[in-house]
C-alpha atoms as one frame of an Amber mdcrd trajectory, in Angstrom:
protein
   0.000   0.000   0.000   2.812   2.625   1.035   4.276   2.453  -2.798   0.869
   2.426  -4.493   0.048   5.533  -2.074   3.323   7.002  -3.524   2.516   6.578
  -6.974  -0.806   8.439  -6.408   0.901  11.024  -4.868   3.293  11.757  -7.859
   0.427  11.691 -10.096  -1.446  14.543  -7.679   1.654  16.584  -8.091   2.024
  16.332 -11.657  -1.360  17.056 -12.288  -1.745  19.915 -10.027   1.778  21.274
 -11.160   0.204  21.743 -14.789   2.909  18.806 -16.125   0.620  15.781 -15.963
  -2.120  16.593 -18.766  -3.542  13.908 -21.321  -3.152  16.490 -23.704   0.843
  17.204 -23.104   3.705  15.569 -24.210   6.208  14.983 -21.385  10.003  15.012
 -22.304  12.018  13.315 -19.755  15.572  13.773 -18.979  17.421  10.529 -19.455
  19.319   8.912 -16.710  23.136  10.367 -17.013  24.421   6.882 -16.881  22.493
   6.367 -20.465  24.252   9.430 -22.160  27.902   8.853 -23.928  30.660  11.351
 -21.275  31.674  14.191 -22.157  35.101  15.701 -21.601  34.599  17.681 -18.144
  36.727  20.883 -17.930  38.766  20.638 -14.492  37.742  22.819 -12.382  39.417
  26.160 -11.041  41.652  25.546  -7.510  42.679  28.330  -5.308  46.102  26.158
  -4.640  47.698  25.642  -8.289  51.301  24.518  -6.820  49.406  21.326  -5.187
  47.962  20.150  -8.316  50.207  17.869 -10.831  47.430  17.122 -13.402  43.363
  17.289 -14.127  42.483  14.770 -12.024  44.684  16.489  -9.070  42.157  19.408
  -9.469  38.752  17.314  -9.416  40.211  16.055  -6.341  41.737  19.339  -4.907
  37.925  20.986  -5.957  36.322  18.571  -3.896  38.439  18.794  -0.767  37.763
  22.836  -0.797  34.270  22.604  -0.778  34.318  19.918   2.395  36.467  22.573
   3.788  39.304  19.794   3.972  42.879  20.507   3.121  45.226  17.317   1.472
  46.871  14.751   3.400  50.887  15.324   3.441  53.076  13.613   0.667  54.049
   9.900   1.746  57.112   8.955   2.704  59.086   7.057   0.168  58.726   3.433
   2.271  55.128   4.137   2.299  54.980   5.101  -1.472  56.532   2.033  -3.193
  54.551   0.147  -0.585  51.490   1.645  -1.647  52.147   1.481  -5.547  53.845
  -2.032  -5.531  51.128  -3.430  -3.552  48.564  -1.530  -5.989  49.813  -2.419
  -9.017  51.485  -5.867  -8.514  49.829  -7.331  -5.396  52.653  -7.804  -3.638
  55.137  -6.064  -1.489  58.266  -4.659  -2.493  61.427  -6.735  -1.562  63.975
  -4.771   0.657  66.315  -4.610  -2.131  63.427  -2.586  -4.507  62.951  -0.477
  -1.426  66.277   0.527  -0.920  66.881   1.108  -4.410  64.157   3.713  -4.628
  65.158   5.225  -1.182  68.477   5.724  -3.102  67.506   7.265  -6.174  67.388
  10.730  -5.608  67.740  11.974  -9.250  64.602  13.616 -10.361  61.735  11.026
 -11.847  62.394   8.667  -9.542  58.913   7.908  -9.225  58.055   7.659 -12.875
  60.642   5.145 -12.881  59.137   3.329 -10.492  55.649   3.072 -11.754  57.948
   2.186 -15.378  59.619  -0.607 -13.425  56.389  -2.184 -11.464  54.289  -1.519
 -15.096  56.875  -4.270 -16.679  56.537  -7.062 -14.626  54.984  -9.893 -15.696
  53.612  -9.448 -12.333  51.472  -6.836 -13.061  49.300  -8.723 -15.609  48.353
 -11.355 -13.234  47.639  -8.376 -10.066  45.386  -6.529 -12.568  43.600  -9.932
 -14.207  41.813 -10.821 -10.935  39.436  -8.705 -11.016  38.774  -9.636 -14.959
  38.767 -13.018 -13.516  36.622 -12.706 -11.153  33.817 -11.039 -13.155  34.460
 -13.691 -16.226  33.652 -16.222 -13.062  36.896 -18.707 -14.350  37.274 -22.023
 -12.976  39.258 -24.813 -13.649  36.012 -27.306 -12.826  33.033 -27.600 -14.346
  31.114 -26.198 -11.180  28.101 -28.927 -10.695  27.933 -32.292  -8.972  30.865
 -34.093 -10.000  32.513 -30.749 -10.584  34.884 -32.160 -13.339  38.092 -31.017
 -13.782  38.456 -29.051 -17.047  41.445 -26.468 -18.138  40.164 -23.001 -19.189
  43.680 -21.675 -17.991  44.943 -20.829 -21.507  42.029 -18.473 -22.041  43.236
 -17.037 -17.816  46.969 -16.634 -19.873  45.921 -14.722 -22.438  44.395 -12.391
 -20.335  47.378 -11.687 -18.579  49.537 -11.563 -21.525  46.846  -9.271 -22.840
  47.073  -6.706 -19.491  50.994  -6.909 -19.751  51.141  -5.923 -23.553  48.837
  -3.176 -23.320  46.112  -4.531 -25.732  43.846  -1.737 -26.456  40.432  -2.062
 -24.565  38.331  -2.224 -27.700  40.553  -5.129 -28.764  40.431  -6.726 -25.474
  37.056  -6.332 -25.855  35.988  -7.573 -28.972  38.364 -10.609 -29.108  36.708
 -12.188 -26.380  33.383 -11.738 -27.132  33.603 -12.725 -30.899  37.565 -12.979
 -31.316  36.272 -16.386 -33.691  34.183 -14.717 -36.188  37.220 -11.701 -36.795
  38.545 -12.306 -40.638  40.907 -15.344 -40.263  41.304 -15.368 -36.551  44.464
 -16.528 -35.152  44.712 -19.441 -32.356  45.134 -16.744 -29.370  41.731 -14.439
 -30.705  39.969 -17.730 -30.491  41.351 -18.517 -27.086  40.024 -15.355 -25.878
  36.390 -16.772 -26.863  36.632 -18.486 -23.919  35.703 -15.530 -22.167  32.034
 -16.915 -22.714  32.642 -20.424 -21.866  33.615 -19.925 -18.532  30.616 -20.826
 -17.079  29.421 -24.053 -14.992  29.045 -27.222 -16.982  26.473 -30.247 -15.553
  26.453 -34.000 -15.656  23.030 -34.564 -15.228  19.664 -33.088 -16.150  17.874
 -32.265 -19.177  19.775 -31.019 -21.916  18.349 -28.221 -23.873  17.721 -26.846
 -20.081  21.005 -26.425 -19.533  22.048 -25.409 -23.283  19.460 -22.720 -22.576
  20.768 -22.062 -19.154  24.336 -21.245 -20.483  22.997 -19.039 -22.505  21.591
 -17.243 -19.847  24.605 -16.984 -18.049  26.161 -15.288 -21.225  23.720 -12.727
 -20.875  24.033 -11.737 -17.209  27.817 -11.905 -17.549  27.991 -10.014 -20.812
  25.708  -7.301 -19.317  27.678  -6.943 -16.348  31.356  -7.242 -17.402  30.984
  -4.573 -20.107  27.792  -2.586 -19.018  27.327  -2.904 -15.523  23.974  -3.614
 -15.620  21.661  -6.169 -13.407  19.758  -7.048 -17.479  19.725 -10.573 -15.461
  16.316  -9.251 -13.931  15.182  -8.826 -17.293  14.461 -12.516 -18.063  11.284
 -13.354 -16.631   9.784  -9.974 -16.876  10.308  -6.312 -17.503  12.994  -4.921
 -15.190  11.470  -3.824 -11.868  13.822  -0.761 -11.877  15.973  -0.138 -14.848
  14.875   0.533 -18.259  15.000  -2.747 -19.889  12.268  -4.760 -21.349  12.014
  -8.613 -21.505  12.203  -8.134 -25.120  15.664  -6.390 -24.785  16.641  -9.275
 -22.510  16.080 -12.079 -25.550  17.174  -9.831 -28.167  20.625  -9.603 -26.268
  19.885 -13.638 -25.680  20.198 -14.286 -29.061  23.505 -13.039 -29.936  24.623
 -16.534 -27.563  22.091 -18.754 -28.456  23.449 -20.097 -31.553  26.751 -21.452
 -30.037  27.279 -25.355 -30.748  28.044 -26.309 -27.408  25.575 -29.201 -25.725
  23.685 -29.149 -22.159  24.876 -31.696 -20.454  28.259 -33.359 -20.823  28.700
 -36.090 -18.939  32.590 -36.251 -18.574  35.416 -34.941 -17.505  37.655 -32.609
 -19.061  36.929 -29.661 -21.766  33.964 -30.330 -23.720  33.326 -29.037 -27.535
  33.581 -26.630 -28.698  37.218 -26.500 -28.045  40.472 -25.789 -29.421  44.143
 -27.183 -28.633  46.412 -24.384 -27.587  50.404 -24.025 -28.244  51.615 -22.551
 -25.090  53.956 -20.277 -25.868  57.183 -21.773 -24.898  56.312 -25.200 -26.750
  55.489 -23.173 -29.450  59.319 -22.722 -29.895  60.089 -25.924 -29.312  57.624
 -27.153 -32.135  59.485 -24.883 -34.413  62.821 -26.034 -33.775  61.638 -29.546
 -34.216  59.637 -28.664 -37.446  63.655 -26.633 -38.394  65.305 -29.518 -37.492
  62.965 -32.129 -39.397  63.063 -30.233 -42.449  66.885 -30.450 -42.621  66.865
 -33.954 -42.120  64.742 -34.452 -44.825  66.586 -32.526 -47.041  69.841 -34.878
 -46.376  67.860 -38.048 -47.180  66.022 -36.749 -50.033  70.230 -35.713 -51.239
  71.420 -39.072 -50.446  68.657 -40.704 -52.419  69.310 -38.190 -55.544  73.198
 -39.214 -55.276  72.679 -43.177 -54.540  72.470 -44.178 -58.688  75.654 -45.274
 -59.087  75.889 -47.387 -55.480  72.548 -48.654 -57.081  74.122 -49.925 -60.380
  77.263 -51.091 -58.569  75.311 -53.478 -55.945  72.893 -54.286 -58.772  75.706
 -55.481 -61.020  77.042 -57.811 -57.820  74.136 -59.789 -57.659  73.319 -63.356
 -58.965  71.882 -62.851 -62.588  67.967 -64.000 -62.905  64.296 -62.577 -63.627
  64.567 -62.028 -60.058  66.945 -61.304 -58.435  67.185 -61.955 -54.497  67.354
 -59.235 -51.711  69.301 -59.367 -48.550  67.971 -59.242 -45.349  69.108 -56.601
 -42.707  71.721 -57.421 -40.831  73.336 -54.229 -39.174  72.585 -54.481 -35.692
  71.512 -57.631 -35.484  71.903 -58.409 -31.821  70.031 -61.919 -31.313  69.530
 -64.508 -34.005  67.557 -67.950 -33.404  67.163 -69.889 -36.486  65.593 -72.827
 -34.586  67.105 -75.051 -36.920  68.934 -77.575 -34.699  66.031 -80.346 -35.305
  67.623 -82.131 -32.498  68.317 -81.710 -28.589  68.033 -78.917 -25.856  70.352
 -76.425 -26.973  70.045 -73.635 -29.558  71.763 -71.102 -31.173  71.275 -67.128
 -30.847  73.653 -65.978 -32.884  77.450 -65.710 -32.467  78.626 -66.738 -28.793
  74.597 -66.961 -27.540  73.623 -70.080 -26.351  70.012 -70.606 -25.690  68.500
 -73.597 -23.930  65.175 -75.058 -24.117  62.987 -75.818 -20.988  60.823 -78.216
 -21.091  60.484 -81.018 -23.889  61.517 -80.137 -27.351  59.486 -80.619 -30.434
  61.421 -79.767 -33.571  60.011 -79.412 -36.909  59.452 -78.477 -40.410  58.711
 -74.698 -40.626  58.692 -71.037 -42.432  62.685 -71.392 -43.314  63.892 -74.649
 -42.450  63.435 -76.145 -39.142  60.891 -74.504 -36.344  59.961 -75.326 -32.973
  56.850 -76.332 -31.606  56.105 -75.275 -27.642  53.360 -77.436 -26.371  52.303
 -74.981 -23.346  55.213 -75.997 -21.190  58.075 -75.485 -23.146  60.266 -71.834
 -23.986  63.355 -71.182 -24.273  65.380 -69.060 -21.970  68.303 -67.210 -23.998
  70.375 -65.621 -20.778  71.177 -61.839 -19.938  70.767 -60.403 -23.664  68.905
 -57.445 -25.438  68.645 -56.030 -22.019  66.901 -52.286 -23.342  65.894 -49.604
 -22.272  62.630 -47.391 -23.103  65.285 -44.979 -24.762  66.985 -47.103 -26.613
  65.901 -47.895 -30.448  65.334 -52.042 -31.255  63.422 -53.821 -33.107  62.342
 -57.768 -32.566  59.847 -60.985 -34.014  59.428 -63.639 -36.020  57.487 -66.545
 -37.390  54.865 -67.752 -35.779  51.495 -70.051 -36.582  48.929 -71.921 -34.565
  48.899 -69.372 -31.375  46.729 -67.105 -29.970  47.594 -66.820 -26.652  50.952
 -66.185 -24.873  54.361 -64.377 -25.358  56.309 -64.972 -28.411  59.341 -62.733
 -27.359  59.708 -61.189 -23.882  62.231 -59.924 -21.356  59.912 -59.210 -18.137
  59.477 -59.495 -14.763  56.230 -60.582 -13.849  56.689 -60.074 -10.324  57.965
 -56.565 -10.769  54.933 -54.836 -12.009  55.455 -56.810 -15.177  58.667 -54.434
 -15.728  59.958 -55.235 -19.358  58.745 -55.772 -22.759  57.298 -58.269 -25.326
  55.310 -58.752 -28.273  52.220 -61.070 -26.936  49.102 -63.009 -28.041  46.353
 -61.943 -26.516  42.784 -63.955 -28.003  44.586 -63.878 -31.507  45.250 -60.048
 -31.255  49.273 -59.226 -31.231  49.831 -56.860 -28.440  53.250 -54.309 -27.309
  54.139 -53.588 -23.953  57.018 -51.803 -22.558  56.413 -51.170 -18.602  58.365
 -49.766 -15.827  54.773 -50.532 -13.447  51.774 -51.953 -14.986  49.797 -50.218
 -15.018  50.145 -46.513 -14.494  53.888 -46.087 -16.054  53.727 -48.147 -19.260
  53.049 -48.296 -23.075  51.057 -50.537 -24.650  49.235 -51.419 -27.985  47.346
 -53.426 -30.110  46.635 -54.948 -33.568  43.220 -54.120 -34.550  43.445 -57.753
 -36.814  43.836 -60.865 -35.643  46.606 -63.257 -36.799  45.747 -66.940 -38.320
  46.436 -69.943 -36.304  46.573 -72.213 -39.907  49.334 -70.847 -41.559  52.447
 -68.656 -40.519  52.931 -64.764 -40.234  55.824 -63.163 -39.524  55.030 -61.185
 -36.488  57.949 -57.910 -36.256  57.573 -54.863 -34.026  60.412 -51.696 -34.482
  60.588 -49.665 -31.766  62.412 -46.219 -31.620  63.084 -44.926 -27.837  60.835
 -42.365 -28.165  59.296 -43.677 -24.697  55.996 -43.108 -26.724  52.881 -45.118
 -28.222  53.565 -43.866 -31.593  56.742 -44.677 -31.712  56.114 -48.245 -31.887
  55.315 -50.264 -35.155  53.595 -53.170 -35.170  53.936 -55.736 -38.979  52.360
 -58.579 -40.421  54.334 -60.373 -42.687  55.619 -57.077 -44.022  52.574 -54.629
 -43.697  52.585 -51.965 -41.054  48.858 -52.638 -38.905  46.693 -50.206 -37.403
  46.995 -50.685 -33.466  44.804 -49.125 -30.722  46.307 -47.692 -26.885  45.380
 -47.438 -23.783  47.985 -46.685 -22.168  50.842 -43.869 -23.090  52.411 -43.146
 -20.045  56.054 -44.505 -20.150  58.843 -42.198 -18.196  60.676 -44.984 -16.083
  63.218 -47.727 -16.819  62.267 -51.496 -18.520  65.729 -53.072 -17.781  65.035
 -56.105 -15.538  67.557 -58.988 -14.541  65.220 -61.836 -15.907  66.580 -63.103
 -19.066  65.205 -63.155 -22.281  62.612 -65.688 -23.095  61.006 -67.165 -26.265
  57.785 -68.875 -25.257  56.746 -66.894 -22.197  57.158 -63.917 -20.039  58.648
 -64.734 -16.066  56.974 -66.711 -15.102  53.510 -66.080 -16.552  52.103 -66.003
 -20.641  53.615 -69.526 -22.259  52.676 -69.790 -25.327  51.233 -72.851 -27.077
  52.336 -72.436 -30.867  54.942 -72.976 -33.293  57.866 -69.887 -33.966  60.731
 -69.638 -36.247  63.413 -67.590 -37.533  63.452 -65.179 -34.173  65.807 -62.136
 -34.833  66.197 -59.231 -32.298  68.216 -55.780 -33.704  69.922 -52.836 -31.486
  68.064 -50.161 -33.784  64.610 -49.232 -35.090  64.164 -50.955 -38.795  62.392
 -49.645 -41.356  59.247 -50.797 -43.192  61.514 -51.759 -46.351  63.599 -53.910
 -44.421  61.005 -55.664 -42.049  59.530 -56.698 -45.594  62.810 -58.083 -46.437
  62.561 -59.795 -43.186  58.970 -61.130 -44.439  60.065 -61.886 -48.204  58.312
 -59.270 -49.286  60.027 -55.910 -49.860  59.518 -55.470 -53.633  63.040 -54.621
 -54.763  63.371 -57.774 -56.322  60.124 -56.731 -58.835  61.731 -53.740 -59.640
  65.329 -55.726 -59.861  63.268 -57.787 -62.725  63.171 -54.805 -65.208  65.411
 -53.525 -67.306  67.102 -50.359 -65.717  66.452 -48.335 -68.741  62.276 -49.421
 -68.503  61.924 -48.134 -65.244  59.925 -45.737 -64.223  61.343 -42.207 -61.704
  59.422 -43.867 -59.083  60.661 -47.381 -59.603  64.492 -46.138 -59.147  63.633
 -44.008 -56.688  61.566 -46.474 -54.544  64.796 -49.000 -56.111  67.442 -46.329
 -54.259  65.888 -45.888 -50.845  65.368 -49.835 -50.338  69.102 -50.187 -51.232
  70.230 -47.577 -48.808  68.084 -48.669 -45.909  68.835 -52.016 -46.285  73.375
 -51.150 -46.848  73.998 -47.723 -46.168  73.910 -46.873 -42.157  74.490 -42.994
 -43.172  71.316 -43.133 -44.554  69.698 -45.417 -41.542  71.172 -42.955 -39.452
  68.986 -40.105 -41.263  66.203 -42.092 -41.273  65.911 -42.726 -37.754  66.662
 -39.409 -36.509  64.148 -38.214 -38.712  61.745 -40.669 -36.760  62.377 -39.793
 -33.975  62.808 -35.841 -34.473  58.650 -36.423 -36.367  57.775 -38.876 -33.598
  58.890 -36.088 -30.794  56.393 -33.067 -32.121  53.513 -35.817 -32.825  54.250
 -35.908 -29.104  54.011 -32.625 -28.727  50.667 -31.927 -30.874  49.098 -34.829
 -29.369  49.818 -33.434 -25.529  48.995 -30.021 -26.647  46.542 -28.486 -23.825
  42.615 -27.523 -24.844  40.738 -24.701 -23.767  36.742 -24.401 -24.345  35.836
 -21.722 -26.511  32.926 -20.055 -29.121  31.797 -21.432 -32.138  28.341 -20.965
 -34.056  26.481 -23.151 -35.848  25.974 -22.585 -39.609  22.761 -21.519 -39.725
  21.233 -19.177 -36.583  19.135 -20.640 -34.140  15.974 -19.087 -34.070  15.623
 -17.494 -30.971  12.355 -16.030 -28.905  11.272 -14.809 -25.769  11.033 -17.818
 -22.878   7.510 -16.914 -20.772   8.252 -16.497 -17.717  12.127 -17.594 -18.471
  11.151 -21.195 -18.782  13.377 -22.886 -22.040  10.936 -24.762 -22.938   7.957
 -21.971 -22.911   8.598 -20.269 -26.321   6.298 -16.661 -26.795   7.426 -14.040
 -29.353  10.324 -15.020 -31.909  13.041 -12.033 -31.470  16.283 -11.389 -33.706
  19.108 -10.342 -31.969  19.781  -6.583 -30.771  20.670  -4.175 -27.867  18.248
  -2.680 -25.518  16.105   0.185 -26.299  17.584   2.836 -24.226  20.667   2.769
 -25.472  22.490   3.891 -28.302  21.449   1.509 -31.051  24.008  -0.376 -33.857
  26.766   1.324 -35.651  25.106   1.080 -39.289  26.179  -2.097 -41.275  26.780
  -3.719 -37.955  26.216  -7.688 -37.927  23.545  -9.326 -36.415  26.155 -11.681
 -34.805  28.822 -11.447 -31.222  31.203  -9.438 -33.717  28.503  -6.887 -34.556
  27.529  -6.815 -30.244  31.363  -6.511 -29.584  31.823  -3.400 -31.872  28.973
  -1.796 -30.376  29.930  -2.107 -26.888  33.226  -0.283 -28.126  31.438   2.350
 -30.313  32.556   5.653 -29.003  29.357   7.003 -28.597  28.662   3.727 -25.853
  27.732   5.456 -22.428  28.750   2.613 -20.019  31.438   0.625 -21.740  33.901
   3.022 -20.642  32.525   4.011 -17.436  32.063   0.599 -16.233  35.857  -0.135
 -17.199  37.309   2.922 -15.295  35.022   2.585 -12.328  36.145  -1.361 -12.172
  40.223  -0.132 -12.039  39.229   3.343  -9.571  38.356   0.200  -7.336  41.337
  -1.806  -7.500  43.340   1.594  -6.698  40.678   2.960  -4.070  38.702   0.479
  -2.794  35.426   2.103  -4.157  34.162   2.411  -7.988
């Protein structure tokens, strides 16, 4: 009753003043809040010698009509207390203190604020409060509250505040920095401005799609404007100026972003970006320098190979086709398994292996072959004892298995610390483990392998202590292999000995194997298809040198000089590993969350009584009535919002902006 009684008594003094007739037009004075600022002339002071610049004499003006007179200069402790604590959050060291106590020269100030205004510090003091008002988190906020990492878009901030972006750029890259004429990775970062917000796990979905666009709104409104256009949603503002109408048309400028409502995960959810912080960034181009080289030397030793081509060509048997020879730099272990007789085999050179467990010799891929029943392997001593940054490669033949380790050098008992190549339900897997299994790498084949007839089974490995550094063949032919784990940073030596047929003591494998080779270096593809009978050289070797084709003598050149010429290994496998290194990097490059539209608008309209689901009037998107409306030619998109919140003739933009730093430096806006 008291504010309908109030109302009624503002009408009787309008009417009775002469200003409240039917008949009369009534021109009100807009708020001052609405109307762009004008330069304000500083006022006249009776003390000129006190004053240092215009604001000096706002403040001086004020003080002489309170009847107050200024506080006395600080002392020089209390100054770079003051500013250091203003301007960088934190207090000055005793050595920064004593330094300014000691510079007497004149400016000594100036330098100071110079000094403080350089630190890297400074960007991080004066981002809290943009932080704050953003509302950034590192969770998603509801029930679970999932971990997520928005801190690239809290780093560009800060970069932003130390580099002394201009505000309308500031501005404009966050709120539409992805719709800007080719936008780089850092004005799409900025997006994420807008993606800050909380993130549930449960509920309905276009509930919360529409309830993060809400939040876009209110934030929005208040980061730039200052305004409480949040009360706006379910009806006409109570106090300020704004309609429920403005409140959707600003809603739709957010409503067409391709994010979902709920996202039941962990983690950044789409629409998202990866990010190259900025020192990778210069370690990516180093690697991308150093890769580039590398494969300018191979390319050069292919070009100048022809006449080692011709010469090795010329020194082999004569024939339609002509045979190849398999690698054999590096070859550090070497079972034939072509005894046929007894417990004892050989590994190559000095190795002697010996069989545990009943032998059953026979007929295989090259030769003999040994059959292991389930209880039989063969232990081959304290050899190829690697290391997850070492380079090897090892395999062989194998047929009739599908479970078990064909070649291994583990510890069963020590977290499984070691590696192998294992049969897992007919599927070939990779492990290399320091502890199973939260420090370990492991893969495997998407195919299975056939238990009637051999394969030759080869993995090449190049100490890159990562997933993709691992290849996995089948007789010849590099297979597509799945991960679940990637996580490899300690040692795999372990003092069991190397084993064919099993792990220690665990996996023996009931199958036949032949022809077992381990190397001390990563082989390539051409020579693991030697190693399978299968490299093609000897197809090209079949045609006449003049008949063949640029490709054929190329292709002809690089099988020659990976399979003879370690200069060209050498090049080979540093360019591996320098390609495998920034995959690494890529792969492990951080996300952030940020804006993206769809391709056509989503129609947008106002929700009755803010429910999402409780569509009224269809709105297109635009800024509230009482103010300023779009520059002409504006967009009807974020960009188009962004420029007009920067438009010089904006009344709050700026206001809002030096009000928010007056209270960082004064406590008050």
């Amino acid at each position: 009753m008291r504010c309908l009684s109030l109302v009624w008594l503002a009408a009787l003094v309008l009417l009775h003043s002469g200003l409240g007739r039917a008949d009369e037009k009534v021109e009100f004075e807009r708020h001052w809040s609405f109307v762009p600022p004008r330069a304000s002339r500083p006022p006249e002071v009776r003390d000129t010698s006190w004053s240092r610049g215009a604001i000096d004499r706002f403040v001086l003006a004020r003080l002489d009509r309170e009847g107050w007179k200024p506080s006395a200069e600080a002392g020089r402790r209390t100054l770079i207390r003051r500013l250091s604590l203003d301007l960088l959050g934190l207090p000055p060291s005793v050595e920064e203190v004593e330094t300014f106590l000691a510079d007497r020269r004149p400016g000594a100030y100036g330098r100071l604020v110079d000094r403080l205004l350089a630190s890297p510090r400074f960007g991080e003091r004066m981002a809290i409060e943009w932080l704050d008002v953003s509302r950034y988190a590192d969770t998603h906020g509801y029930h679970e509250d999932y971990h997520r990492d928005m801190w690239p878009w809290r780093d560009w901030v800060i970069r932003s505040l130390n580099d002394n972006m201009p505000f309308d750029r500031f501005t404009i890259e966050q709120l539409a920095g992805d719709l800007l004429p080719n936008p780089t990775q850092q004005q799409i970062t900025a997006t994420g401005f807008n993606r800050n917000h909380g993130v549930t796990a449960s509920g309905i979905s276009e509930e919360y799609r529409v309830e993060y666009v809400l939040d876009r709104v209110r934030t929005t409104a208040t980061a730039w404007m200052g305004l409480t256009l949040a009360c706006a949603q379910c009806h006409d503002h109570k106090y300020d100026p704004f309609s429920q109408q403005d409140f959707y048309r600003f809603f739709a400028y957010f409503n067409s972003v391709t994010d979902k409502g709920v996202e039941n995960r962990a983690g950044n959810v789409d629409p998202l970006i990866q990010v190259v912080p900025l020192d990778q960034k210069s370690v990516e181009q180093k690697l991308a320098t150093a890769i580039k080289e590398l494969e300018r030397q191979r390319l050069a030793r292919v070009a100048e190979a022809a006449p080692l081509v011709a010469r090795w060509e010329k020194s082999l048997p004569k024939g339609s086709k002509r045979a190849v020879a398999v690698p054999t730099d590096g070859l550090a272990v070497h079972c034939r398994l072509d005894e046929a007789a007894g417990q004892e085999i050989s590994g190559g050179g000095s190795l002697k292996a010996s069989l545990v467990g009943p032998a059953q010799w026979i007929s295989a891929k090259l030769g003999g072959g040994l059959q292991l029943g389930g209880k039989t392997y063969a232990s081959l001593g304290d050899t190829a004892g690697f290391d997850r940054t070492d380079s090897f490669s090892y395999g062989g033949w194998v047929r009739g298995a599908s479970t078990g380790a064909i070649v291994s050098r583990m510890n069963d008992s020590a977290d499984y610390r070691g590696w192998d190549v294992y049969l897992s339900g007919g599927h070939v897997e990779v492990h290399m483990i320091h502890s199973w299994p939260d420090n370990a790498m492991y893969v495997k084949s998407a195919g299975k392998l056939p238990t009637d007839k051999w394969t030759h089974v080869f993995v090449s490995y190049d100490g890159s202590s990562r997933v993709d550094g691992i290849s996995l063949y089948f007789n010849g032919q590099k297979q597509e292999v799945s991960s679940t784990r990637d996580a490899l940073s300690g040692t795999i030596r372990t003092d069991k000995p190397l084993h064919l047929g099993r792990r220690n003591p665990s996996g023996i494998l009931n199958g036949a194997v032949d022809d077992v080779r381990i190397y001390s270096r990563a082989l390539s593809a051409v020579e693991v298809k030697a190693l399978a009978g299968g490299n093609g050289l000897s197809e090209i070797l079949a045609i006449a040198p003049r008949k063949r084709t640029p490709t054929q003598r190329t292709d002809l050149a690089r099988g020659y000089l990976e399979l003879h010429d370690s200069r060209y290994r050498s090049l080979v496998d540093r360019l591996a590993r320098r390609r495998s290194e920034l995959a690494a990097y890529s792969k492990n490059r951080p996300t952030v969350m940020v804006m993206q539209d769809l391709k056509a608008p989503r129609q947008s309209f106002v929700l009755v009584r803010g429910q999402y689901d409780q569509h009224g009037d269809a709105v297109e998107p635009g800024v509230p009535e009482v103010l300023p409306p779009l520059p002409e030619g504006a967009p009807a998109n974020r960009l188009g919002l962004a420029r007009w919140l920067v438009d010089d003739d904006h009344p709050l933009t700026a206001r809002v902006a030096v009000n928010r730093l007056w209270q960082v430096a004064f406590g008050r806006g």
